[in-house]
N, C-alpha and C positions, 0 to 999 in steps of 0.2 A: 504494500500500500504506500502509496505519496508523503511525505512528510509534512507538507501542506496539503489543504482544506482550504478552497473557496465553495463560500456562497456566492451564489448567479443568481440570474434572469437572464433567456437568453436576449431580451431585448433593452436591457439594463447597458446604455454606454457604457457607466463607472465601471461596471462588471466587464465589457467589454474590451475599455481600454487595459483592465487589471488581467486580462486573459489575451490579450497583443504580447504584451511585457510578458508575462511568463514562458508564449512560445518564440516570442524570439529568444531570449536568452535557454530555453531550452530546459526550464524548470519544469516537472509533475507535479503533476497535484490533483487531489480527488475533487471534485467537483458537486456539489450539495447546492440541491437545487431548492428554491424561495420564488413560489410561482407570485406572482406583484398583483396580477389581478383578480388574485383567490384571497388576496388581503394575507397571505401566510405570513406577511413579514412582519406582521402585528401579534401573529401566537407567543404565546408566554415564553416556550422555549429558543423564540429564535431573538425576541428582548432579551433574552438571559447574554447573547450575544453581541447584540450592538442596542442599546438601548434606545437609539434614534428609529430601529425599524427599517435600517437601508440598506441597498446592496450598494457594491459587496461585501462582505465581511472577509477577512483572510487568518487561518488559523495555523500558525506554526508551534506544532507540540502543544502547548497548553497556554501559549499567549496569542491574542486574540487584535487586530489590527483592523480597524477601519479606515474609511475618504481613501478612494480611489490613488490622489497623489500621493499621498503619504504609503500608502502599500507599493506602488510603484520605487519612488524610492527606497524603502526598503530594500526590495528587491535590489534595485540598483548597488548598492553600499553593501549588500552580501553574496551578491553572485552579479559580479562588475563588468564581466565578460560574457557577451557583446556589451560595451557601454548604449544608453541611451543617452545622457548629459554628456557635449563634448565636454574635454579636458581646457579648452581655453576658457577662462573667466567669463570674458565677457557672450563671448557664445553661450555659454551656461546659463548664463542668466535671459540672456534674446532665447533661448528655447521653453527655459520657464516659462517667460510671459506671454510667447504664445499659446503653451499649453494653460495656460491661468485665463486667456479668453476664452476658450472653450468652455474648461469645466468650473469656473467662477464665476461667467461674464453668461454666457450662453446658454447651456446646459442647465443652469438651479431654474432657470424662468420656463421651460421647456419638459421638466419631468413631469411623474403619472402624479406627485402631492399637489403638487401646483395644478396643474390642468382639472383635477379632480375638484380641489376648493374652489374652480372658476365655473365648473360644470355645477357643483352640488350646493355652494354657500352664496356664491356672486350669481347665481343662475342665468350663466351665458350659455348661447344655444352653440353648436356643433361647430357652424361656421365660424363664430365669433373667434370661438378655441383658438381653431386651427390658424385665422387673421393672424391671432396674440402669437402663436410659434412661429408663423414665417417669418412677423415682422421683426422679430427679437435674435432668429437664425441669421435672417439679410443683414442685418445691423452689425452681426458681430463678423460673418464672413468678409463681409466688405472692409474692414479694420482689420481682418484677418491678413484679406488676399494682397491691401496695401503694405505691411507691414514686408510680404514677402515680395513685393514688386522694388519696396525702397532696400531690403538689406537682405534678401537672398544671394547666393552666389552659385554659379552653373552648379548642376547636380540636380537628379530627381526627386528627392525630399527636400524636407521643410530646409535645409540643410544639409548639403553638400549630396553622398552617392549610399549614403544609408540612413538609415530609419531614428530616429531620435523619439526623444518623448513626444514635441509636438505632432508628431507623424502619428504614434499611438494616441492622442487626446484628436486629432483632427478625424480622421477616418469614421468612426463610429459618430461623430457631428455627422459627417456627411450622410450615413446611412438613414439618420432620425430626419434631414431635409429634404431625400427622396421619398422618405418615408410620407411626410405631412405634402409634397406637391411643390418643393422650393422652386425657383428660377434661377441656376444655378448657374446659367449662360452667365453672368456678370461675372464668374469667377473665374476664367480657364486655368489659375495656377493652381487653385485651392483641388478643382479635374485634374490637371496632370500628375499634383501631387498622390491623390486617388487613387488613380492608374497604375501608376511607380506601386505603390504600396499593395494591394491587391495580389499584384503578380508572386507578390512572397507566400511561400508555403504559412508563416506564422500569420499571418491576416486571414488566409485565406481560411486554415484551422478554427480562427477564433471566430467566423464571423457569426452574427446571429440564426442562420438558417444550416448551418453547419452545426448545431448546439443540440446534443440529448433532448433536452428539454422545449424545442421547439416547436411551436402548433401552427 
């Protein structure tokens, strides 16, 4: 058996991005599944685990790691090879902050709590919804796709000719904005970058329709 333990969804990004990072670098891990829209992530025993109710959770031995980034790094700092964060400083930190648009800027406005409060408490109809996630995906893509038009450098990813964090925080964006009907013509770098990523065996493993757990 794995020595790690995630909890999924297979259409959970955070889970998503936490299951990129594991198959690039080549880690196992058993997979515990947390169906989102059976509410399971609200049962007593899986509070016992993350007390927020979120995927994913990541369990090594008998400590227990939630937020997507922060397991991510982990990972990073204990099995370092392949890196995700280049070695130069300031690239380290340009890759942060694009991964920090994604899953801070984009991603919290766009999940099943949010959508659900706007559906069940603000009682907006379906269209409205889906309005609220284009307009919030457009917003951040666009700051996205500038950010790599003004300080990208030749290479297929987000950064240079492999795969970094923002490449794992980006892609699974991408799938939640074909998902919801994006117009995603405004962005051809944020597509090529896609493209580039995709073709790798570790995306292609993790993606959502590739997931045990998928319906």
């Amino acid at each position: 058996m794995a020595a790690l333990a995630l909890y999924t969804y297979f259409r959970s990004s955070a889970a998503y991005r936490v299951r990129i990072a594991l198959h690039l670098k080549g880690i196992a891990y058993e997979p515990r599944f947390v169906h989102l829209l059976k509410g399971e992530q609200h049962l007593p025993e899986y509070r016992k685990i993350n007390p927020q109710g979120r995927i994913p959770a990541l369990v090594d031995e008998s400590r227990v790691l939630t937020q997507s980034l922060a397991i991510i790094e982990y990972l990073e700092e204990t099995h370092p090879e392949p890196p995700l964060l280049p070695r130069n400083v300031y690239d380290r930190a340009y890759i942060r902050s694009l991964a920090q648009i994604i899953a801070c800027d984009v991603h919290p406005l766009n999940n099943l709590r949010v959508l659900q409060y706007l559906k069940d408490t603000l009682h907006q109809d379906e269209e409205t919804c889906e309005g609220w996630i284009r307009h919030w995906i457009g917003e951040g893509f666009a700051a996205f796709e500038e950010h790599l038009n003004n300080h990208r450098p030749v290479g297929c990813f987000c950064l240079g000719d492999t795969p970094t964090l923002a490449d794992v925080c980006l892609v699974p964006q991408v799938y939640n904005a074909r998902r919801f009907g994006c117009d995603l013509d405004p962005f051809p770098t944020i597509q090529a970058i896609e493209k580039s990523c995709l073709q790798l065996p570790a995306f292609q493993k993790s993606a959502p329709g590739n997931q045990p757990d998928a319906i």
